[in-house]
C-alpha positions as CSV (number, residue, x, y, z in Angstrom):
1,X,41.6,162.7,97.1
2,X,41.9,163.4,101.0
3,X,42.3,167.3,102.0
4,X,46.1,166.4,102.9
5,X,47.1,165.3,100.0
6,X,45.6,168.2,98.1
7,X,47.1,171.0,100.6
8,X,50.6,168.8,100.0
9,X,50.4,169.0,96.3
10,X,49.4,172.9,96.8
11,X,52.7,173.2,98.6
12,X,54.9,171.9,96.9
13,X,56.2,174.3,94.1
14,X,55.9,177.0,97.3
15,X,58.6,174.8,99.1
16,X,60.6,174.0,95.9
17,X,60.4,177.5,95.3
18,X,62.0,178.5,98.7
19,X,64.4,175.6,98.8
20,X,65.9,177.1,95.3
21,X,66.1,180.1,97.2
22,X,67.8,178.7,100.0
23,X,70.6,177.6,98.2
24,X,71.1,180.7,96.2
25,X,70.9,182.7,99.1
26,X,73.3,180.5,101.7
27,X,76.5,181.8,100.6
28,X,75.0,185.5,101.4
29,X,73.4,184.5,104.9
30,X,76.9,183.0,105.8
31,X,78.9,185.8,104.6
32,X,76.0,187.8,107.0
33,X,77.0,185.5,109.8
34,X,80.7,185.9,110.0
35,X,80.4,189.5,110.9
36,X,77.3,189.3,112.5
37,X,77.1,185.4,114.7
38,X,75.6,182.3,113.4
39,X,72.1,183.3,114.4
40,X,70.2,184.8,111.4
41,X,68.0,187.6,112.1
42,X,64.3,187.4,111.9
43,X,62.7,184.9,109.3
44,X,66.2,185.0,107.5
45,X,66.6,182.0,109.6
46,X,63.7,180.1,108.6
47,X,66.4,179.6,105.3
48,X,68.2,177.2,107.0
49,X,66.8,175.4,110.6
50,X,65.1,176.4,113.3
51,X,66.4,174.1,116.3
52,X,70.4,175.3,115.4
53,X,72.1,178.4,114.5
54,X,74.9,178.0,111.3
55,X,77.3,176.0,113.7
56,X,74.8,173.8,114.7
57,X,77.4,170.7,113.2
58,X,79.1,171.7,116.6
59,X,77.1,169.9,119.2
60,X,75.5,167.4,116.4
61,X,79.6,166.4,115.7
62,X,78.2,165.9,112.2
63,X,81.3,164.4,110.2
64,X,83.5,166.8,107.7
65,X,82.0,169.9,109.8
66,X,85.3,170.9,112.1
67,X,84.3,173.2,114.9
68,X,87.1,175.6,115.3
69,X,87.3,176.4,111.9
70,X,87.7,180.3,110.6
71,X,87.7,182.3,107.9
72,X,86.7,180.9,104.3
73,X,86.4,177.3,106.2
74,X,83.9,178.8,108.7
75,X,81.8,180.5,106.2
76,X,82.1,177.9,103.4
77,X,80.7,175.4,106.7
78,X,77.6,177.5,107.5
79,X,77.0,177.7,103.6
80,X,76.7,173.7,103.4
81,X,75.0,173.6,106.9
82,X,71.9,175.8,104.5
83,X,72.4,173.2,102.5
84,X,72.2,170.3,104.1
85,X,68.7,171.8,105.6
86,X,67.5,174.1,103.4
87,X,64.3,175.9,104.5
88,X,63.4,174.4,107.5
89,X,62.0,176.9,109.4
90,X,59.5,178.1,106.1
91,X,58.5,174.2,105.8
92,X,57.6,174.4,109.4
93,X,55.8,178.0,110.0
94,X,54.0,178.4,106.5
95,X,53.8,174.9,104.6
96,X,53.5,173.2,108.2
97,X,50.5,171.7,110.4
98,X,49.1,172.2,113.2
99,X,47.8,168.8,113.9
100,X,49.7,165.8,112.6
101,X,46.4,163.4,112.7
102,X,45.3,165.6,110.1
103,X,48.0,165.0,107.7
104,X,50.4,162.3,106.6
105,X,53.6,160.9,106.6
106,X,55.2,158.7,104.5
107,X,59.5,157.5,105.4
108,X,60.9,154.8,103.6
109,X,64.3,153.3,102.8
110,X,64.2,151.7,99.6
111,X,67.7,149.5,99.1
112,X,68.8,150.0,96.0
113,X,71.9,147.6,95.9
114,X,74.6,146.7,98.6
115,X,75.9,150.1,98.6
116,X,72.8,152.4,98.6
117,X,69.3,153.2,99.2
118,X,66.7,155.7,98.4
119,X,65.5,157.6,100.9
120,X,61.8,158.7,100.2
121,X,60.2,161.3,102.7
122,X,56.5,162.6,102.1
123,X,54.0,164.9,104.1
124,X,54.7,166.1,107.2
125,X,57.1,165.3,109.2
126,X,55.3,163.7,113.2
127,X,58.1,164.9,114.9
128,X,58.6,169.3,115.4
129,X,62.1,170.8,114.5
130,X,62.3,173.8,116.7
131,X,59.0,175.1,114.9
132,X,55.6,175.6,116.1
133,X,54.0,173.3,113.6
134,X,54.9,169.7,111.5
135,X,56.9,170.7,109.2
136,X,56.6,169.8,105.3
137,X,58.8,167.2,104.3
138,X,59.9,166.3,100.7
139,X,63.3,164.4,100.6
140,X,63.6,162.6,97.9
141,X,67.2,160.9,96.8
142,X,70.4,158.3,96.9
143,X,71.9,157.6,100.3
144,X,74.9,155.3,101.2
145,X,74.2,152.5,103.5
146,X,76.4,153.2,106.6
């Protein structure tokens, strides 16, 4: 078994582990962020993603996210932008690589039916997300087709 494969296995009840936390802790970090701004201090942020504070819906216009909300809507926003990326910034500085050649990646879209697919995401992912390394990627679930 390659030395990638191995470190991945390694990983992963480190990253399931922190991607519990993640979603335990969101509604805390966004209660946090309304008093404080949407940036979280420290490695607080590495809880949610690295390349976007808690609005970052704003400038992606990601759908169901409404930019000028307040209040409950604002925090209950920035608790489900944790959870749409949970962890990126720990999948990326401690669980990620250096060097992409030395790792792998696997991305597929399996169709399911008319109506859905599975997405399946393994290893690393080739591309950086604000990070200073590949980050770990394990996405594994039921998508509708758009």
């Amino acid at each position: 078994m390659s030395k990638a494969i191995l470190r991945y296995i390694a990983s992963l009840p480190i990253n399931l582990l922190l991607v519990g936390l993640a979603y335990l802790l969101s509604p805390f970090l966004a209660a946090w962020s309304m008093k404080n701004g949407p940036v979280l201090p420290g490695r607080w942020r590495w809880f949610s993603t690295l390349n976007a504070d808690l609005d970052g819906y704003i400038p992606q216009r990601v759908a169901g996210f409404d930019p000028s909300a307040k209040g409950f809507k604002l925090w209950w926003q920035r608790t489900r932008w944790t959870w749409r990326n949970p962890c990126n910034g720990w999948q990326s500085e401690l669980l990620g690589v250096a060097d992409i050649a030395s790792a792998f990646t696997i991305k597929r879209d399996i169709p399911l039916d008319s109506a859905f697919y599975l997405k399946l995401w393994l290893g690393w992912n080739p591309i950086k997300r604000g990070g200073n390394y590949y980050p770990y990627m394990l996405q594994i679930g039921p998508k509708k087709k758009r």
